[in-house]
C-alpha positions as CSV (number, residue, x, y, z in Angstrom):
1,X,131.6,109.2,70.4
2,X,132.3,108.9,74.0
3,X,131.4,105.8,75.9
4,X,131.1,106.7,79.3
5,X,132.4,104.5,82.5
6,X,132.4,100.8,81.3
7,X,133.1,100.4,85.3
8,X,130.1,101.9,86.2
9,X,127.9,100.1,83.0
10,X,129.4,97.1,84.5
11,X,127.6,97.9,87.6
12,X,124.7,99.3,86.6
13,X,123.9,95.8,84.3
14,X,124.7,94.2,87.3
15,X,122.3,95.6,89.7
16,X,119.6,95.3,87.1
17,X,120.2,91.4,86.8
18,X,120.2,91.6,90.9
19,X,117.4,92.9,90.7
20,X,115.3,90.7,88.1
21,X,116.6,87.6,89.7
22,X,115.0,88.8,93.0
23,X,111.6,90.0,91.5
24,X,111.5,86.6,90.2
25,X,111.6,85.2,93.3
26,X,108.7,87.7,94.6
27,X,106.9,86.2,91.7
28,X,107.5,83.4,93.3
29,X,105.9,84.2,96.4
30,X,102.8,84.6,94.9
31,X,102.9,81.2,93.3
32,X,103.1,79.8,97.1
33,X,100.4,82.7,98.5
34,X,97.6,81.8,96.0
35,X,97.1,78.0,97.2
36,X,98.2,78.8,100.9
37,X,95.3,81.5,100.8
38,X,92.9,78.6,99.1
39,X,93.8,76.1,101.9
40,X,93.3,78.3,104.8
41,X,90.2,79.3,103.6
42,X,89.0,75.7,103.5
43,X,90.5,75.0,106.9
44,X,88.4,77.9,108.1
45,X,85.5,76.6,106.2
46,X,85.8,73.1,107.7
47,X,86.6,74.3,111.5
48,X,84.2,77.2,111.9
49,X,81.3,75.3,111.7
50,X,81.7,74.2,115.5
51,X,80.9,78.1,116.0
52,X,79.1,78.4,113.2
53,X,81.0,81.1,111.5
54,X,81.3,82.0,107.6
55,X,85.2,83.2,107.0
56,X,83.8,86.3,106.6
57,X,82.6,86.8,109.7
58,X,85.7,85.1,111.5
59,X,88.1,87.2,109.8
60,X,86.2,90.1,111.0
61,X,85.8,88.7,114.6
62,X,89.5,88.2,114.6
63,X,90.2,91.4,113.3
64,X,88.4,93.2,116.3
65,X,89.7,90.5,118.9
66,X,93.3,91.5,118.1
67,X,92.5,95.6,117.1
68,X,89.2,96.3,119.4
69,X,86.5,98.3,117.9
70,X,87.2,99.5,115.0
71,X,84.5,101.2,112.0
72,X,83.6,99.5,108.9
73,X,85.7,101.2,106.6
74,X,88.6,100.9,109.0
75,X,88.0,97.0,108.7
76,X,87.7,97.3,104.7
77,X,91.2,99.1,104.9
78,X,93.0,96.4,106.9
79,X,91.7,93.5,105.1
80,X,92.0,94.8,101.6
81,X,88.3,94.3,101.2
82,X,85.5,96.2,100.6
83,X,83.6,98.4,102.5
84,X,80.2,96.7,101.4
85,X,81.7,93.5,101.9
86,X,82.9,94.1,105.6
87,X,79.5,95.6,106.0
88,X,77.7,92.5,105.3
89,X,79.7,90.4,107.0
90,X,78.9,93.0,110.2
91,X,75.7,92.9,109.8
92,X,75.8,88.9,109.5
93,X,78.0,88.6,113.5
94,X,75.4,91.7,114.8
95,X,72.4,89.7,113.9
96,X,73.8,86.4,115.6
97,X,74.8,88.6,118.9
98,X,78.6,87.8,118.0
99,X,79.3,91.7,117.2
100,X,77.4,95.2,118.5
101,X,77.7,98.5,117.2
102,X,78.5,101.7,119.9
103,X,78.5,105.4,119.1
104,X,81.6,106.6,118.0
105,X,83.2,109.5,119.9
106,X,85.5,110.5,116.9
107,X,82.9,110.7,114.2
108,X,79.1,110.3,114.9
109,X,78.3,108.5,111.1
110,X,80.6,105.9,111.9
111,X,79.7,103.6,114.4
112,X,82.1,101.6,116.0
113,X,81.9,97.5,115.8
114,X,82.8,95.9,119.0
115,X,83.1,92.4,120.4
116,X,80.3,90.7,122.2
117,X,81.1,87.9,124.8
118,X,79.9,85.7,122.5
119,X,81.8,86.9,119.5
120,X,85.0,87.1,121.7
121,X,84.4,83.6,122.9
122,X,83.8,82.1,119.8
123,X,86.7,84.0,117.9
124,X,88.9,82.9,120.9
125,X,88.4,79.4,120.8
126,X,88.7,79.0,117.1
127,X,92.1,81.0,117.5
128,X,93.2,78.6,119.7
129,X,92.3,75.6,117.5
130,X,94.2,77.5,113.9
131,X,97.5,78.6,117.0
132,X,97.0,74.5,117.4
133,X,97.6,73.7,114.0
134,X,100.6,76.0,113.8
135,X,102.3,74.3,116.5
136,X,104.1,71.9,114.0
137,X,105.3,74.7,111.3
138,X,106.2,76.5,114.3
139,X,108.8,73.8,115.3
140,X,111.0,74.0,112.0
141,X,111.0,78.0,111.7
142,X,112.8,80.9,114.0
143,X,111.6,83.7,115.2
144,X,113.8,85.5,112.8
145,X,113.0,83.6,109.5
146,X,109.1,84.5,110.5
147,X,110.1,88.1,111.2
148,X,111.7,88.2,107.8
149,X,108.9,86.4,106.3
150,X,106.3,89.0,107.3
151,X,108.6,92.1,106.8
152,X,108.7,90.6,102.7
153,X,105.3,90.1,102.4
154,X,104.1,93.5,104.1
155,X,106.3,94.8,101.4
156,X,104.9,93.3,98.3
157,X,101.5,94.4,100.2
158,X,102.5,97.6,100.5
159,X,103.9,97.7,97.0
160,X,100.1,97.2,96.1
161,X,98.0,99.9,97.7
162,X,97.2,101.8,95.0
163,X,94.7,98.8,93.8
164,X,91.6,99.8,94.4
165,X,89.6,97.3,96.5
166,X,86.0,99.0,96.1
């Protein structure tokens, strides 16, 4: 009975343990994600009072201050949330004058969701305040270690989009 390569076993065993060992450091990742996510949340929570905004509605304020308009389901997409969700949380910024919706020229059913003065204000000066709060991780980190940080995590995000968030 032949054996094959033990060279290329050799390698093959290898990469696999290469391998493992990094996907437990991805799982790792998520260890750190989960509270980071919490925290934020409650740092939102505790600063968007001053312009009285849920996290819902700042996340999709900020999501139209750095995109522009964009349609419900095109917010849903980005954020990984649902449609009926982003909807609510629309209909919440509308209501308070923070967010209008326009006609759409590339599909009449789907309005477009824009920024109101208000809305852009607001947004802008919680922005500054979260940018504020960077400032200090900021000091410790490159450009490059942050570049590499986000190019790991779109990965494991992109790993993901066959979840289903409706």
């Amino acid at each position: 009975m032949a054996i094959g390569n033990p060279g290329v076993i050799l390698v093959l065993v290898s990469e696999h343990n290469r391998l493992d060992e990094l996907a437990e450091k991805l799982s790792d990742v998520y260890l750190v994600i989960g509270p980071l996510y919490r925290r934020v949340f409650r740092f939102v929570e505790q600063e968007a009072p001053r312009e009285s905004l849920s996290v819902g509605v700042r996340a999709v304020l900020d999501l139209l201050r750095r995109n522009g308009p964009m349609t419900v389901p095109q917010m849903g997409r980005a954020q990984s949330l649902s449609r009926q969700f982003v909807q609510r949380m629309v209909n919440d910024a509308v209501e308070r004058g923070l967010a209008e919706l326009v006609d759409n020229p590339a599909h009449r059913r789907s309005r477009l969701v824009r920024l109101t003065p208000d809305g852009d204000a607001a947004i802008t000066a919680l922005a500054t305040r979260e940018l504020a709060n960077l400032r200090p991780v900021a000091q410790d980190l490159t450009s490059a270690e942050i570049d590499s940080c986000l190019r790991v995590l779109n990965r494991m995000l992109a790993e993901l989009d066959h979840v289903d968030v409706d």
